[in-house]
N, C-alpha and C positions, 0 to 999 in steps of 0.2 A: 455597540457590541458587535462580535463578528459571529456573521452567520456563516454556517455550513450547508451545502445541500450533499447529503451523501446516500447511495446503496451499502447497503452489509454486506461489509467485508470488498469492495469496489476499490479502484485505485483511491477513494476519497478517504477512506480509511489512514492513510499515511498522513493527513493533515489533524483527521481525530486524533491518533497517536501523536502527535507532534502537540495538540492543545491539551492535553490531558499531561503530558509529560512537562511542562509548560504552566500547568494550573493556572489558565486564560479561561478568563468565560467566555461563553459564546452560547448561539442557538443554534440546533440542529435539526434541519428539517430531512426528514427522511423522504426518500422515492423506492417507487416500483424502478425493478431494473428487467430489461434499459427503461429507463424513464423517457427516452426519446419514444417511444413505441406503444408506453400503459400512462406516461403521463403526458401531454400535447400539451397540454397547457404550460409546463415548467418550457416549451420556448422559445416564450416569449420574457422569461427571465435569463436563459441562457442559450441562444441560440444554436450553438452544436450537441445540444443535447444530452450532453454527459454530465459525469460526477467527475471533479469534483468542480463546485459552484463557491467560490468563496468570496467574501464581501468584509470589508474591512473599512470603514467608511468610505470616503471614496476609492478605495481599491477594488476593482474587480481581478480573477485571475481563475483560470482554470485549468492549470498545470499543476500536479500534487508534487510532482518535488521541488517544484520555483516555490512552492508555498511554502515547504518545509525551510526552505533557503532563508526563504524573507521573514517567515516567523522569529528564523535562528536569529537573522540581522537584527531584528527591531526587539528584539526582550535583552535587554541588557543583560550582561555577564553570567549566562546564561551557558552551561557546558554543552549542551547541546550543539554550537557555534563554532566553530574553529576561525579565528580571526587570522587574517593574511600574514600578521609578522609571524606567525605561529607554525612548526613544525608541523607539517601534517596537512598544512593546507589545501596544496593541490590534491591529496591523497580522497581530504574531506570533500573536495568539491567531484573529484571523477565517482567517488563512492553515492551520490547521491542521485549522480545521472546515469552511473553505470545498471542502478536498480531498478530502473525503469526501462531505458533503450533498449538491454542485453536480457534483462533476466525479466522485467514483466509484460512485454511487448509479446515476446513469443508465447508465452501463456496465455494471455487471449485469446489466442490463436487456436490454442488446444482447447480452449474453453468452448469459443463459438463453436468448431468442428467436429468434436466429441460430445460436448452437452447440449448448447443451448437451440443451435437451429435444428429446426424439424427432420425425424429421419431420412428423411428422401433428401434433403440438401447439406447431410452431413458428408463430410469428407476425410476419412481416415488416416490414407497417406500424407495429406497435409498435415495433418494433426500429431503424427507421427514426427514428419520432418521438423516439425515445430519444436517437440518436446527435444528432439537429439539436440536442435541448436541450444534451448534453454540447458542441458547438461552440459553443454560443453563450453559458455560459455559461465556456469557455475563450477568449472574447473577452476577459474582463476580467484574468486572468491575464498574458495577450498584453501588455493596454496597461502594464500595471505592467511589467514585462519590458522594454520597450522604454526604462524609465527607471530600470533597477537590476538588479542580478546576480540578486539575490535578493530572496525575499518579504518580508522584515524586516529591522530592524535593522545591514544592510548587509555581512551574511554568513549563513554557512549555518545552517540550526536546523533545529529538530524541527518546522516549516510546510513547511520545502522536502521535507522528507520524506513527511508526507502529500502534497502537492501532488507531489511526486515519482513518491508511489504509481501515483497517478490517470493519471499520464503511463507508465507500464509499462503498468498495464491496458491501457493506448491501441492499445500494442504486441499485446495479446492479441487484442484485437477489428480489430484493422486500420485502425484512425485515424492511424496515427502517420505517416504519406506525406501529412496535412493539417494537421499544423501550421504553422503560422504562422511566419516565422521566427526572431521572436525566441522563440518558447517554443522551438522544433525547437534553438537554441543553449543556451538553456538546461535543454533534457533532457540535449545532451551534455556538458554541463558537469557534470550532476550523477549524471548517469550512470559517470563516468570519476572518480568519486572510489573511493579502494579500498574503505570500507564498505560502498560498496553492493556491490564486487567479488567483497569478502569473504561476503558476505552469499547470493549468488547460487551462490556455491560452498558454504557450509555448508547451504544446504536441497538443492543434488543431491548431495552426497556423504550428507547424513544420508537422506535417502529410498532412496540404494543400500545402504547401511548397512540398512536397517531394513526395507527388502524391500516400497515403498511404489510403486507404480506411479504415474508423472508423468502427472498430468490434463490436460485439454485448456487447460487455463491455463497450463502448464509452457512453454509455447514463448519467451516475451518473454524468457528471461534469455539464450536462449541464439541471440536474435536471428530467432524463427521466430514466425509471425504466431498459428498456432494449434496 
């Protein structure tokens, strides 16, 4: 069975979304985030410390959009997939790295320097800087938006899912009152699909389950900024 180790709402989230959209079972252990920091013990299962932690028999891997990738590969004819003869391909493959590198990289950023470190070593104008780069490189997102539902191949995949991520975090950090319209449509678009519904309920029920106190990242599923 494939396990998960994920935080709520953490980049590991884009792999929940991807097994729920997927209807793969799997186990999901939840962490304090960062778990490098409230959980010591997890690493010694994953030694950089992060989410996501995913285990797939012999497969270890802890990149959330290579996962999304490689889940797309290995489930057969699955649309979530855009296969190489397929129009749309490169589109599908830059869409699932651009949602990570461009658009949820610099949100961390904003994350650690506005929320999570302690007042005295937060840093505003980095935080700042951070967020302009996240807008502006959610410009180019914007313009393709404006001429199709979706990132690729003219339905939903495992790109709208990273790209998707990146739009939750947004949630987390307090962007999401500046989207642009046509992204602001198509978050609800893909927002309101039940795997992600699914998905936002299986990490707070397993967190109540498992006695994991909801980090300051936990707010976006349930519609609260922080």
């Amino acid at each position: 069975m494939i396990t998960l180790y994920h935080c709520a709402n953490a980049r590991s989230f884009r792999v929940l979304w991807m097994l729920e959209e997927l209807g793969l079972r799997y186990e999901l252990k939840m962490l304090p985030f960062p778990p490098r920091v409230f959980a010591r013990e997890y690493l010694k299962v994953n030694p950089l410390g992060g989410v996501p932690f995913f285990i797939d028999g012999d497969v270890r891997m802890t990149e959330s959009a290579a996962i999304c990738q490689y889940l797309a590969a290995i489930s057969a004819s699955t649309a979530l997939n855009v296969e190489r003869d397929e129009p749309g391909y490169a589109a599908f493959l830059n869409g699932l790295h651009f949602g990570e590198g461009c658009l949820t990289f610099p949100q961390t950023l904003v994350l650690r320097y506005n929320v999570l470190e302690p007042e005295d070593r937060r840093i505003p104008q980095a935080a700042d800087d951070y967020a302009v780069f996240f807008f502006r490189n959610l410009r180019a997102v914007d313009s393709l938006l404006q001429e199709q539902e979706f990132v690729a191949a003219g339905r939903f995949t495992a790109a709208d899912i990273s790209i998707g991520y990146s739009l939750l975090l947004a949630k987390v950090v307090g962007h999401d009152d500046r989207f642009p319209p046509a992204v602001q449509a198509y978050w609800k678009r893909i927002s309101s699909r039940a795997g992600f519904a699914r998905a936002v309920a299986q990490q707070e029920a397993a967190a109540v389950q498992q006695g994991i106190e909801q980090p300051p990242m936990a707010g976006a599923g349930t519609g609260m900024r922080r």
